[in-house]
N, C-alpha and C positions, 0 to 999 in steps of 0.2 A: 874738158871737164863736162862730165854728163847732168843736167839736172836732174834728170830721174835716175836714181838705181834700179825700178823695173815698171814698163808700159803692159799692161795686161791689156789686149783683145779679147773680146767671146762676153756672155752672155749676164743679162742679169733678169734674176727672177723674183717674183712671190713665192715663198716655198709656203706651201697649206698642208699643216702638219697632223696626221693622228697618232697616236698611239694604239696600238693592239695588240691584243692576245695571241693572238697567231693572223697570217696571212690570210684571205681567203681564199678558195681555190677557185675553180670554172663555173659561174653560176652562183655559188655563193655569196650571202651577205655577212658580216659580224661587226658587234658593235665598237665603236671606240671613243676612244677621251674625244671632251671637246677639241674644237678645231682651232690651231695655232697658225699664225700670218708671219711670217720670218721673213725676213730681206734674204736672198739669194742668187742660185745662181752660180755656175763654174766660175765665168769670169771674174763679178762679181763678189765672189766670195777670195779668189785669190788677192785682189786687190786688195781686201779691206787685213786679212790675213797675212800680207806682206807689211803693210802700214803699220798694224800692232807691233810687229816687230821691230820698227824703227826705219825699213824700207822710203824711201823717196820713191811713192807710186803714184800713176797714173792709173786714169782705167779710158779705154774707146770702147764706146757700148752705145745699146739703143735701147729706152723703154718707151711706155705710154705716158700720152699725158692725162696722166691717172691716179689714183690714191695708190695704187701700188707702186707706178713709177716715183711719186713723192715720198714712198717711204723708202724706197735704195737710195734716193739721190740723199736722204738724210742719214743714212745709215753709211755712207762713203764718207759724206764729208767730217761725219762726228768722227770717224777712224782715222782722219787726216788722208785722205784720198783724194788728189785733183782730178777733179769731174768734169775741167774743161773738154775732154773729148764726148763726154757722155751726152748723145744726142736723143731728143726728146720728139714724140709724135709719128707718126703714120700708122700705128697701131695700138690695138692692148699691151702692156706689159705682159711679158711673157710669165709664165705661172708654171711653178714645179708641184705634183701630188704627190703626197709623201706618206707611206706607214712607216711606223718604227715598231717591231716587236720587243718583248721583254728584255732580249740578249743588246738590243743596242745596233740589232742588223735593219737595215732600212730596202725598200723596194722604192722606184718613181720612176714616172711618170714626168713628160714635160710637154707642154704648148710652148711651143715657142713664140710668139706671138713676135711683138716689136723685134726681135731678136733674130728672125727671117728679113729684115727691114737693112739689117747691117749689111752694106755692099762694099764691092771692092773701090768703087766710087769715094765713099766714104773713108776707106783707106788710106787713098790719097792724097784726100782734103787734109787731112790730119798727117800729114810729112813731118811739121816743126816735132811733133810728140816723137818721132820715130828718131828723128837725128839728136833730138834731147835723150836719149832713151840708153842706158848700158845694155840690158835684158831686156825681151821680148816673150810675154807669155801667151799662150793662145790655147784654145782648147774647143770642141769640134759641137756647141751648142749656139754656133753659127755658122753662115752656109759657107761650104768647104772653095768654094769659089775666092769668097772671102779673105780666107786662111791664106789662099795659095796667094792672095794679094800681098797679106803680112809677109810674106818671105819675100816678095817682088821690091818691098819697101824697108828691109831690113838696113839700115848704116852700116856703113866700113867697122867689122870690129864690133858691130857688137853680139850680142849669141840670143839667136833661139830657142825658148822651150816650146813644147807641144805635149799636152795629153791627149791625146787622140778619144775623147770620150763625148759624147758616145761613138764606140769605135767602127771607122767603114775603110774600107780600101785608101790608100793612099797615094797620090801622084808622086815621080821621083823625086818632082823637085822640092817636094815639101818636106821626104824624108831626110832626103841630103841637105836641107838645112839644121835640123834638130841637133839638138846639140845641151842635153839629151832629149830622148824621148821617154816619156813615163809612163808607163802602163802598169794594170795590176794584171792579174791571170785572163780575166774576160777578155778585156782589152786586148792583150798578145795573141790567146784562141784567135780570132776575130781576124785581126791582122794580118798573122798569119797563114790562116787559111787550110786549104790542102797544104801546105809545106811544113805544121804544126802537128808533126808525126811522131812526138815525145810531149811523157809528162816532169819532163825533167827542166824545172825554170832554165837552169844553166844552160840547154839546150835551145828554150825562146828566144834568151838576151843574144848566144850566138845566130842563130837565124834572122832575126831581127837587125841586128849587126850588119848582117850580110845584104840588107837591103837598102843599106844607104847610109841608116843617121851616122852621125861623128861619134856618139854615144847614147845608150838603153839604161834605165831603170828600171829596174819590174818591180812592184811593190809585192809583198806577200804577206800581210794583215801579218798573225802570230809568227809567222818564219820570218818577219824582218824584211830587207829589201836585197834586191842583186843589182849592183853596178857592171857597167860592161863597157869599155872603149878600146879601142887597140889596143890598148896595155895590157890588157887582158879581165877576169872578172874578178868581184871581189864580193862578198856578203856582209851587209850591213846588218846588226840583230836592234826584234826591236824591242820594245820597252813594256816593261811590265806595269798594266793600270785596269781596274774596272772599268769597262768600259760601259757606258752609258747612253748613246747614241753614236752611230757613225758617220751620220749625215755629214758631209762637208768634210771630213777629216784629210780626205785625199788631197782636197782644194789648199787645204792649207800645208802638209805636206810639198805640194808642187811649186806652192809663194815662197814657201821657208829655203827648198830647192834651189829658186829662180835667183832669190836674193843673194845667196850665200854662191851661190857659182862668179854672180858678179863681182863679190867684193873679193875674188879670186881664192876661194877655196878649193880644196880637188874635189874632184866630183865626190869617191868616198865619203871624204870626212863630212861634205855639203848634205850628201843622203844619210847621215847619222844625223846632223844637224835636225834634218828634216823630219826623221825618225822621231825626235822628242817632240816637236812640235806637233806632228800627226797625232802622237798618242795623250799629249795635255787635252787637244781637244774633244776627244770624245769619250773625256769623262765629265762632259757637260751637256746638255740639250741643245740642240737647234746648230745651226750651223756657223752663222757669224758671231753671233753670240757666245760662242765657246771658245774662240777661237785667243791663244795664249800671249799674252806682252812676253819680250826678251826675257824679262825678269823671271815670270812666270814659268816659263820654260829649261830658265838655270832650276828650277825646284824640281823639276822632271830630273827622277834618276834614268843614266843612260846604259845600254850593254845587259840589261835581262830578258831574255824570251817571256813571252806574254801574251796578256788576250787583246792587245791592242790590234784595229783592223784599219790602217792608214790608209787602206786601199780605195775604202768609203768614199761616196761622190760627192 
């Protein structure tokens, strides 16, 4: 019996929010909303994101000891998040800069700060979480050394996720762990590589396939998601919502994912799941803060194409 249904690895941030009217381009200044302090963070945000939902999460992270690190450690535990792994000092907390334009598309920026701090070291010390653990999420806004520790530390039996974001080259053994792996378009380009000589998703999830994981996700904001595993592929659609920021939507997406594969769902029907939960949340501001209870989520209708963009970081 697992105590946890999912241990998140990776990263927790200050996200410093503006709003703008458009982007700026090379040189340019323009002006924006006052500035917004939000708990975030990939890692971070999946945990608290998996928790709302009902999840048994942990989180293994690093921040500072700092008013920023005080306010994730308060914003994990308010969501029902054990924070016993989340280890504190050697640096700043890491800090995400964030615009958001009118459509609810976002650009950032990250220091990682304490979040370079997380070692494979660190990993280790923290076994008991990993053998309590069903799921394992991890995502690449700590250092990839790191990562390839969490697969070295994985339990008999239980499965890995990975978003490879922000996305670099991958070692084998970290893909042939994935199970699955989640990428939106950037992400698979990325990846990829020279060997991403179609613009055809179906085309990625196969190539991608072909490099190891057990199973691929690609998200694709309005076109829904594509599933991919030896069984072959399948298109997930996604849901119709105004969307109002995207910040984080991916993050939680990947928690909704992690959770719903462990409690033994098919991958499919888990990226449908995932699909409503991506699209409840970014018809709200900010990123943790949007982020939808079970309940909340049965109110998401499911199965209409839309402006929802899950793929969001």
């Amino acid at each position: 019996m697992y105590h946890y249904d999912l241990l998140v690895v990776g990263s927790a941030n200050a996200d410093l929010v503006i709003a703008v009217e458009r982007r700026p381009g090379a040189g340019e200044t323009v002006l924006g909303s006052d500035l917004a302090v939000h708990p975030g963070g990939k890692g971070a945000n999946q945990a608290v994101a998996a928790a709302r939902l009902g999840a048994r999460t942990a989180l293994l992270a690093r921040v500072g000891a700092d008013d920023h690190g005080r306010l994730l450690l308060d914003a994990q535990r308010a969501a029902g998040v054990d924070t016993v792994g989340v280890l504190v000092g050697g640096a700043p907390t890491g800090v995400a800069l964030i615009t958001v334009d009118p459509s609810g598309d976002n650009s950032i920026v990250v220091s990682p700060g304490a979040n370079a701090l997380l070692t494979p070291a660190d990993v280790r010390a923290a076994a008991s979480l990993f053998h309590a653990s069903q799921v394992v999420s991890a995502q690449l806004e700590i250092p990839l050394e790191t990562v390839a520790e969490v697969v070295r530390c994985l339990a008999p039996g239980s499965r890995f996720v990975l978003n490879p974001s922000p996305p670099r080259s991958l070692p084998g053994d970290v893909l042939a762990a994935c199970d699955p792996l989640v990428v939106n378009e950037h992400e698979a380009r990325v990846i990829l590589g020279e060997a991403c000589v179609s613009d055809v998703p179906e085309d990625w999830a196969r190539l991608l396939l072909a490099k190891g994981p057990r199973s691929v996700v690609v998200t694709l904001g309005a076109e829904g998601a594509l599933v991919a595993s030896r069984e072959g592929l399948a298109r997930v659609p996604s849901v119709r919502v105004a969307a109002v920021d995207t910040t984080g939507a991916g993050d939680a997406f990947t928690a909704a994912l992690a959770w719903r594969l462990g409690a033994g769902e098919p991958l499919t029907r888990a990226a449908a799941y995932a699909a409503r939960v991506g699209a409840a949340a970014v018809t709200r501001a900010g990123a943790q803060e949007s982020y939808p209870t079970a309940g909340e989520v049965e109110g998401t209708a499911a199965g209409e194409v839309g402006e929802t963009a899950a793929e969001g970081s």
